[in-house]
N, C-alpha and C positions, 0 to 999 in steps of 0.2 A: 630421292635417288637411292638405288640398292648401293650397299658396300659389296665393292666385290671382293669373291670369298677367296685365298689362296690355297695352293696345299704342295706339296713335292713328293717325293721316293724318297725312301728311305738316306740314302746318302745325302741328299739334297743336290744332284749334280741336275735333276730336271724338275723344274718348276712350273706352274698353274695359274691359271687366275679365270674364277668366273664369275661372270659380269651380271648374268638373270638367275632367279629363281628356279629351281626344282620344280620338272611337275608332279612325281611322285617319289619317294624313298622308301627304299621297303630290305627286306633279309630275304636272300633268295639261298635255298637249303640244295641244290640238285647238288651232283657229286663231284660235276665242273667244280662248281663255285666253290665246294669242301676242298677240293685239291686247289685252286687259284688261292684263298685264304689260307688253306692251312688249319683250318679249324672248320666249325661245326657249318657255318652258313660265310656268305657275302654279305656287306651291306650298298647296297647301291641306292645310288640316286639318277633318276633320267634327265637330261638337262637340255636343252636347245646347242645343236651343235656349234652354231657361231657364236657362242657366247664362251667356248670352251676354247681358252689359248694357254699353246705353251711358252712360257716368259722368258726361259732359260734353258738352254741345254738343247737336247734333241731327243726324241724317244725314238726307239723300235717297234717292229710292230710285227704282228706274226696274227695267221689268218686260220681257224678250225670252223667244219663244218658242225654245226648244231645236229642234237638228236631232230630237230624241225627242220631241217635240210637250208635253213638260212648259214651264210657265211657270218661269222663274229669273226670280226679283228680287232687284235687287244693292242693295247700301246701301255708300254712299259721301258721302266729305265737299262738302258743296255750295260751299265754299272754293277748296281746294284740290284737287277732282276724285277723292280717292284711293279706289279701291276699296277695303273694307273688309270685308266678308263679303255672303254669298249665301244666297236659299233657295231648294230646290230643289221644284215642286209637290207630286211623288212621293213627299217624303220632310220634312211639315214640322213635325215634330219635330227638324229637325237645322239645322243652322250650319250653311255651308261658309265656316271664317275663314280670310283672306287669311294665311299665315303671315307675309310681310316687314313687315305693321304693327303686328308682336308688337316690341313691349319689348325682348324675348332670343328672338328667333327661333333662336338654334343649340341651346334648350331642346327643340325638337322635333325628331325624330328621323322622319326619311322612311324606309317600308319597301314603296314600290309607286312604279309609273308607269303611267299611262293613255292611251288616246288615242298611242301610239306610233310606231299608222302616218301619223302628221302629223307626229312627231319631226322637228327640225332633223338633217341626216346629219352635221353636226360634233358633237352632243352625245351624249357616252359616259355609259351609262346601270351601274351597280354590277349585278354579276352575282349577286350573292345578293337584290336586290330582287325583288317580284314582279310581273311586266310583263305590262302588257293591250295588245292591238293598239288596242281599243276603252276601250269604259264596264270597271268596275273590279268586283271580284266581290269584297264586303265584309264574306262572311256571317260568315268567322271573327273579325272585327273587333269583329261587335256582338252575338256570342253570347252575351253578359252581359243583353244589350236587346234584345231579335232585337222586339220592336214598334214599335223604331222605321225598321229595316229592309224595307223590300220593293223584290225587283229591280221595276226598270223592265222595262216590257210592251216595248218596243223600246226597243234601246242603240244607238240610232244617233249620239248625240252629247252632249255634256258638260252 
């Protein structure tokens, strides 16, 4: 049996817990992600959205259109701002959880980067990772689940 993983916002006024595995975690570099972090990339992880509950609290949520014309709505703590995961329209059977408001975020193990031609030029990126200029190509990820995958019609943004 998996240990489910938790995580919260910064305050701790909204709380998490998920129950399955990641199918993929990866550092997404677009300029979204630079501004929703605050620094050079995201770390996310895509997770099975029934697996993803909130334990405590309640989030907000607020909805932007992608450079790829998909709607992302984010849930974050209406306290303390903190984003907390995403869903993506294309794809809404899936989570995208913010990895740094996990519990034990060095539990997850990054094996991509996306979005790279937005990369910071000071940040050195692992040479055995698998690196996208653009959107991230997932199919072996979800080969277990391939119905909750379908590429996006255009990748033009995160």
């Amino acid at each position: 049996m998996l240990k489910p993983m938790r995580g919260e916002c910064q305050c701790g006024q909204v709380k998490y817990e998920l129950t399955a595995p990641g199918f993929v975690a990866y550092t997404c570099h677009c300029r979204a992600c630079q501004k929703l972090s605050s620094s050079a990339f995201n770390i996310c992880m895509q997770v099975p959205a029934e697996a993803l509950t909130i334990s405590q609290g309640s989030a907000g949520s607020r909805i932007r259109v992608a450079d790829s014309g998909n709607e992302l709505t984010s849930w974050f703590c209406i306290t303390c701002g903190s984003a907390l995961f995403a869903q993506n329209s294309a794809r809404p059977r899936i989570r995208t959880l913010y990895v740094g408001t996990l519990d034990n975020p060095e539990a997850v193990q990054v094996s991509a980067h996306i979005w790279i031609k937005r990369k910071l030029p000071w940040v050195i990126l692992p040479q055995e990772h698998r690196i996208f200029d653009g959107a991230g190509d997932w199919t072996e990820d979800y080969a277990s689940d391939m119905s909750r995958y379908k590429p996006e019609a255009s990748p033009r943004g995160c």
